[in-house]
C-alpha atoms as a printed R data frame, in Angstrom:
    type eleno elety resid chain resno       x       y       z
1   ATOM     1    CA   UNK     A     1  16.841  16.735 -34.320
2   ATOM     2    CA   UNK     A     2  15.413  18.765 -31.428
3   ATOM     3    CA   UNK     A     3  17.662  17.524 -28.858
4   ATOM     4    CA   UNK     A     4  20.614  16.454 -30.858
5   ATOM     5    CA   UNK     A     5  23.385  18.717 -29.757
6   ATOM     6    CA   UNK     A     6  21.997  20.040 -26.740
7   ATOM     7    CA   UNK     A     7  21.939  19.714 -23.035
8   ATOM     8    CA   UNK     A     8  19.123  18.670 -20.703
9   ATOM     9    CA   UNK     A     9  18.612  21.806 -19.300
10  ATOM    10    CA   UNK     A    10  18.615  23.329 -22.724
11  ATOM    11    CA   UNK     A    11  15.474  21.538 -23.839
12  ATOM    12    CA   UNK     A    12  13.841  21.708 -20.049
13  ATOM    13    CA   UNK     A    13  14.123  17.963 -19.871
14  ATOM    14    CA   UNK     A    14  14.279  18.084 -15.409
15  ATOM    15    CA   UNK     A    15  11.062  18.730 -13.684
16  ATOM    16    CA   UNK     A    16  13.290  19.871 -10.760
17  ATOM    17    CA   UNK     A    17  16.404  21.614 -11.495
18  ATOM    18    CA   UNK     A    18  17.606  19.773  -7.936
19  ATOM    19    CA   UNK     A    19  17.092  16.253  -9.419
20  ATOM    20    CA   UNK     A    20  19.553  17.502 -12.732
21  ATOM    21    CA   UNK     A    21  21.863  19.050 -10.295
22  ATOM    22    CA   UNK     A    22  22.148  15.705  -8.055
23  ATOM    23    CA   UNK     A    23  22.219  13.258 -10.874
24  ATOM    24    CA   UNK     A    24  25.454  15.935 -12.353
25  ATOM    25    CA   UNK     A    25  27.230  15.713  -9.438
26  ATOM    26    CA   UNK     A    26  26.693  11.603  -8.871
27  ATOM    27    CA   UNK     A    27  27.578  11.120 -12.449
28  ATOM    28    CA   UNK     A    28  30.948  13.340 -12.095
29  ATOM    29    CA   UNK     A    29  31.915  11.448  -8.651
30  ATOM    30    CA   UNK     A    30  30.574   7.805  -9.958
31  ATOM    31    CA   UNK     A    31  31.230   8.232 -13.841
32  ATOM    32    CA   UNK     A    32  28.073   6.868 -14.787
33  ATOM    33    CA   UNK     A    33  24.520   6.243 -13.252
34  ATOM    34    CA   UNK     A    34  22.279   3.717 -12.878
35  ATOM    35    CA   UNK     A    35  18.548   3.852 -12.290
36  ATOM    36    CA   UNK     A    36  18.361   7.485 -11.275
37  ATOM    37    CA   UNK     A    37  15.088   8.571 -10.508
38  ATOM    38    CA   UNK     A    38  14.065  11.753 -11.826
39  ATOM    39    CA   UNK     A    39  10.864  13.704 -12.665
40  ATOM    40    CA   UNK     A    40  11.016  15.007 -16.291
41  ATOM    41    CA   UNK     A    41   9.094  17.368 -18.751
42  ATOM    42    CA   UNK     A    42   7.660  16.096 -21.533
43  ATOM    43    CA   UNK     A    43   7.486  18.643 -25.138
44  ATOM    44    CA   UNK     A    44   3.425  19.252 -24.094
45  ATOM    45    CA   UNK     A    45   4.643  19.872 -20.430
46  ATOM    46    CA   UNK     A    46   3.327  17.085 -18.996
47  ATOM    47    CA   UNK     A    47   5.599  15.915 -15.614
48  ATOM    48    CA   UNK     A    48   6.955  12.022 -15.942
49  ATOM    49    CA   UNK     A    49   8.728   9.887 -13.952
50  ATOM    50    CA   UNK     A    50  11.879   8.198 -15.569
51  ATOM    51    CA   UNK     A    51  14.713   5.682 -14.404
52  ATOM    52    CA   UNK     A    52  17.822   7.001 -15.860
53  ATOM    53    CA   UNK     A    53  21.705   5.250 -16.586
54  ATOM    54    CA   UNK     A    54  24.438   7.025 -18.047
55  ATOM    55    CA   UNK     A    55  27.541   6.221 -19.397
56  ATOM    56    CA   UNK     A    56  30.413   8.073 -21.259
57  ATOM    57    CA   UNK     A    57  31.296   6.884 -24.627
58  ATOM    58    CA   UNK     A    58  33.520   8.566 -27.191
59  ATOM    59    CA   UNK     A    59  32.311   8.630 -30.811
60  ATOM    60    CA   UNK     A    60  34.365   9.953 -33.425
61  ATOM    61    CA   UNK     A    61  37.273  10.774 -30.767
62  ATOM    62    CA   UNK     A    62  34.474  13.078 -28.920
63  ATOM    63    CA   UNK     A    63  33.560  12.646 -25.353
64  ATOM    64    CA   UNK     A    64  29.571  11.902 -25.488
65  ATOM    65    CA   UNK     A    65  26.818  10.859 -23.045
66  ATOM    66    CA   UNK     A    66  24.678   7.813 -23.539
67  ATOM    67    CA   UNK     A    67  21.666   7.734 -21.507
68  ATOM    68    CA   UNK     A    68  18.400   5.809 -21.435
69  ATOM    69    CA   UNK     A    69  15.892   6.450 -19.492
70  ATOM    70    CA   UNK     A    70  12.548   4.477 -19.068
71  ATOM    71    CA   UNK     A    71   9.651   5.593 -18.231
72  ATOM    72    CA   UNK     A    72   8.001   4.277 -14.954
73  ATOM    73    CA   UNK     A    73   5.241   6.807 -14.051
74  ATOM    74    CA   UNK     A    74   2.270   4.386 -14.394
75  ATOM    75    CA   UNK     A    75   4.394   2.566 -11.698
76  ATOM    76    CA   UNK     A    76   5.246   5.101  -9.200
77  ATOM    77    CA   UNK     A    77   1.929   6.418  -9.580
78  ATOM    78    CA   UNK     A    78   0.075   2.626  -8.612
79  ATOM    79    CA   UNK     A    79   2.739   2.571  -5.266
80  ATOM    80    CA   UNK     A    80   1.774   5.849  -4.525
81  ATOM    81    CA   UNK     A    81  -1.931   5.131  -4.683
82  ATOM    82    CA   UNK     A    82  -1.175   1.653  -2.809
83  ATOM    83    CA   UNK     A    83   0.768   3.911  -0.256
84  ATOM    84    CA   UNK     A    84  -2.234   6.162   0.516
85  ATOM    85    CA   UNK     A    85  -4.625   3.491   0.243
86  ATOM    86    CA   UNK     A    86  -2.942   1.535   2.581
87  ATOM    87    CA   UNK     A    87  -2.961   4.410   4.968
88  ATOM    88    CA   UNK     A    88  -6.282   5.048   4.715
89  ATOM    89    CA   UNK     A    89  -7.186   2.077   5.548
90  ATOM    90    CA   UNK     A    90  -5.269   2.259   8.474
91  ATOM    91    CA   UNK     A    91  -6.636   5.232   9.405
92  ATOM    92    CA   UNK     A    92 -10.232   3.365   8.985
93  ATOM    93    CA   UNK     A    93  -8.897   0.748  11.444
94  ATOM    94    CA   UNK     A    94  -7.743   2.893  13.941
95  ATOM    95    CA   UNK     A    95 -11.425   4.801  13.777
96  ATOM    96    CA   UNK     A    96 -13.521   1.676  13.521
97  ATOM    97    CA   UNK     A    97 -11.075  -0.245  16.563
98  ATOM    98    CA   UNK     A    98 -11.941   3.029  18.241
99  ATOM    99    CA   UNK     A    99 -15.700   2.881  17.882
100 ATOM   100    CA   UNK     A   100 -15.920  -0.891  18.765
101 ATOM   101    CA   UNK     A   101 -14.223  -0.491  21.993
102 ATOM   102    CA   UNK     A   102 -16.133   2.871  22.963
103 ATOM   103    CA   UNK     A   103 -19.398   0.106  22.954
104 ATOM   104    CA   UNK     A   104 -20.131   0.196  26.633
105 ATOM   105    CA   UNK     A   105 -21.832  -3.394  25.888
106 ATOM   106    CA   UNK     A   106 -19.775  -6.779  25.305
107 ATOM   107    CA   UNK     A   107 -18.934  -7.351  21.380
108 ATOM   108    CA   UNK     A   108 -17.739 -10.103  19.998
109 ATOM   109    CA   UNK     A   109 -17.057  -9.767  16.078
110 ATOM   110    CA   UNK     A   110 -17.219 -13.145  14.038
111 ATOM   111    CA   UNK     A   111 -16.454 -13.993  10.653
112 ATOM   112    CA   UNK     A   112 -18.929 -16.570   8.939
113 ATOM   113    CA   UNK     A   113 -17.554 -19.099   6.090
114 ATOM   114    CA   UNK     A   114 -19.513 -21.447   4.313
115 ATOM   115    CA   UNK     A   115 -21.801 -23.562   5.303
116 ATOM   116    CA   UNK     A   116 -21.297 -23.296   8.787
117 ATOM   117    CA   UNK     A   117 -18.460 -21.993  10.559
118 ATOM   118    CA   UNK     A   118 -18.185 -18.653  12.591
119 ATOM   119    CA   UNK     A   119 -14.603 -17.496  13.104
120 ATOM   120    CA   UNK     A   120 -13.702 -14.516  16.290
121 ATOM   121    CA   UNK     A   121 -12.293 -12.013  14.115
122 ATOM   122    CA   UNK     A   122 -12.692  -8.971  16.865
123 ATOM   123    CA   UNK     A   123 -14.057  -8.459  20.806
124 ATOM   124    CA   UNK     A   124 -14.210  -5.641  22.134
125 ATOM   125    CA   UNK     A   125 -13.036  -4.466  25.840
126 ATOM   126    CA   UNK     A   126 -15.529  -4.716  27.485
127 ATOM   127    CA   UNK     A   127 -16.807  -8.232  26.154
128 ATOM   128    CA   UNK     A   128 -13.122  -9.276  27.211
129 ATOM   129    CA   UNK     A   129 -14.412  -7.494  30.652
130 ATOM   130    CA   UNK     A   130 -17.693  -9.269  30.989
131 ATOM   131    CA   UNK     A   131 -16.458 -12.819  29.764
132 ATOM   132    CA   UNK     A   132 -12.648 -12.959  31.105
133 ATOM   133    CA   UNK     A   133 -11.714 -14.174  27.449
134 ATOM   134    CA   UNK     A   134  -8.895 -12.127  26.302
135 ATOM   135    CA   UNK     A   135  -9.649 -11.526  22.798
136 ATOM   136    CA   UNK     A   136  -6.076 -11.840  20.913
137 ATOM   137    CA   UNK     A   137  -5.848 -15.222  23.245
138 ATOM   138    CA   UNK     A   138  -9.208 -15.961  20.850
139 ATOM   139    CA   UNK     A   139  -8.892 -14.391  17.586
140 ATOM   140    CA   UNK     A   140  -9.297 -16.919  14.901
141 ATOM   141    CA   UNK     A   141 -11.045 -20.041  16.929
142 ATOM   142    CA   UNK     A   142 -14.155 -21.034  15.644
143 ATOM   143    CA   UNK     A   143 -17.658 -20.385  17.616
144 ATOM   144    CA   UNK     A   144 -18.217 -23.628  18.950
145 ATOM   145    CA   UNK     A   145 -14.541 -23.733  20.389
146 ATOM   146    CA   UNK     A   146 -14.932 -20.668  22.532
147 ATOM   147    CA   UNK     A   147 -17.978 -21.800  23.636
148 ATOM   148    CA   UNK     A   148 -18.201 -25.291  23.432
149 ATOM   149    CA   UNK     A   149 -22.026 -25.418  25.285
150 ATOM   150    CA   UNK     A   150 -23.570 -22.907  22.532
151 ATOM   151    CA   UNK     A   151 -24.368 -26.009  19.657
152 ATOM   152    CA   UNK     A   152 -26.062 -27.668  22.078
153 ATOM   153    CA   UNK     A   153 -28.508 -25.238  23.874
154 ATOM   154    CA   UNK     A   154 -28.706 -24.262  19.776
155 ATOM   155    CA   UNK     A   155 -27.043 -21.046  19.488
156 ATOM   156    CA   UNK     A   156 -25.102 -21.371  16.804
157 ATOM   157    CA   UNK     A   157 -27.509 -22.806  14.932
158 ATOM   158    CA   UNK     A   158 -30.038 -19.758  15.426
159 ATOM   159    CA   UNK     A   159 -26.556 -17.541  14.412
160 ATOM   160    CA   UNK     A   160 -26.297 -19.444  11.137
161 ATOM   161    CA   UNK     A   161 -30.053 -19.772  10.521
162 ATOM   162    CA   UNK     A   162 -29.855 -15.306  10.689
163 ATOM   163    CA   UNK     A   163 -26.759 -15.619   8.029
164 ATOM   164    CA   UNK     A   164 -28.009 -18.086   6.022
165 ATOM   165    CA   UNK     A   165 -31.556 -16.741   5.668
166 ATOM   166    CA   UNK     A   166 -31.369 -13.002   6.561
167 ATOM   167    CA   UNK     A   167 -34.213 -13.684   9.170
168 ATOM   168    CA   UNK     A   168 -33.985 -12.513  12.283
């Protein structure tokens, strides 16, 4: 009963008077809509995000409007988080890649998986400097296949044996 009767803009449906204007003008050049996107106001004020289609239907010889909209705020709102998150981590990336390779010393980074596998996951510059091993040439081989001598002068067992124990 609230709404029956009047416009949008009457009952401050459109968060931004833009997004009513644009979805006017598509709907008098297309003659319907279809998935608009548009932020709206709810009765207590609170801002929403809805997907809107339109149509015109006549009822009772009138010329009327039949829209649905559905709400997809929870959405948008989990892709925007996702979107910052994502760069964020980037950022972090960038910062740690930054601090690794600022190292004057050689570092290799590897990734252990169980029970006993060590996996070059990052090297820095100057361990690609000191070694000749050019690290994306590297990424992702296992320990003992970059350097095939370390099992048996017992390196990578003394590596494991400081994973798998937490002595040093």
């Amino acid at each position: 009963d609230e709404v029956i009767g009047k416009t949008s803009a009457e009952f401050n449906l459109w968060a931004d008077r833009n997004d009513r204007l644009s979805s006017l003008s598509l709907l008098n050049d297309k003659g319907s809509l279809r998935q608009y996107e548009a932020r709206i106001c709810t009765k207590g004020g609170d801002i929403r995000y809805g997907l809107f289609s339109v149509d015109f239907i006549e009822m009772n010889g009138e010329k009327c409007m039949l829209s649905a909209m559905i709400d997809v705020t929870e959405n948008k709102l989990t892709h925007e988080a996702i979107r910052s998150s994502e760069a964020n981590l980037k950022n972090a990336m960038k910062t740690l890649d930054d601090i690794i390779n600022s190292i004057p010393s050689g570092l290799f980074i590897y990734q252990y998986v169980k029970p006993d596998k060590l996996y070059l996951i990052k090297a820095n510059s100057e361990a690609e400097k000191m070694t000749g091993i050019c690290a994306k040439d590297w990424i992702s081989k296992e320990f003992n296949e970059i350097w095939p001598s370390a099992s048996e002068a017992g390196i990578t067992k003394r590596y494991l044996d400081v994973i798998q124990t937490g002595i040093n």
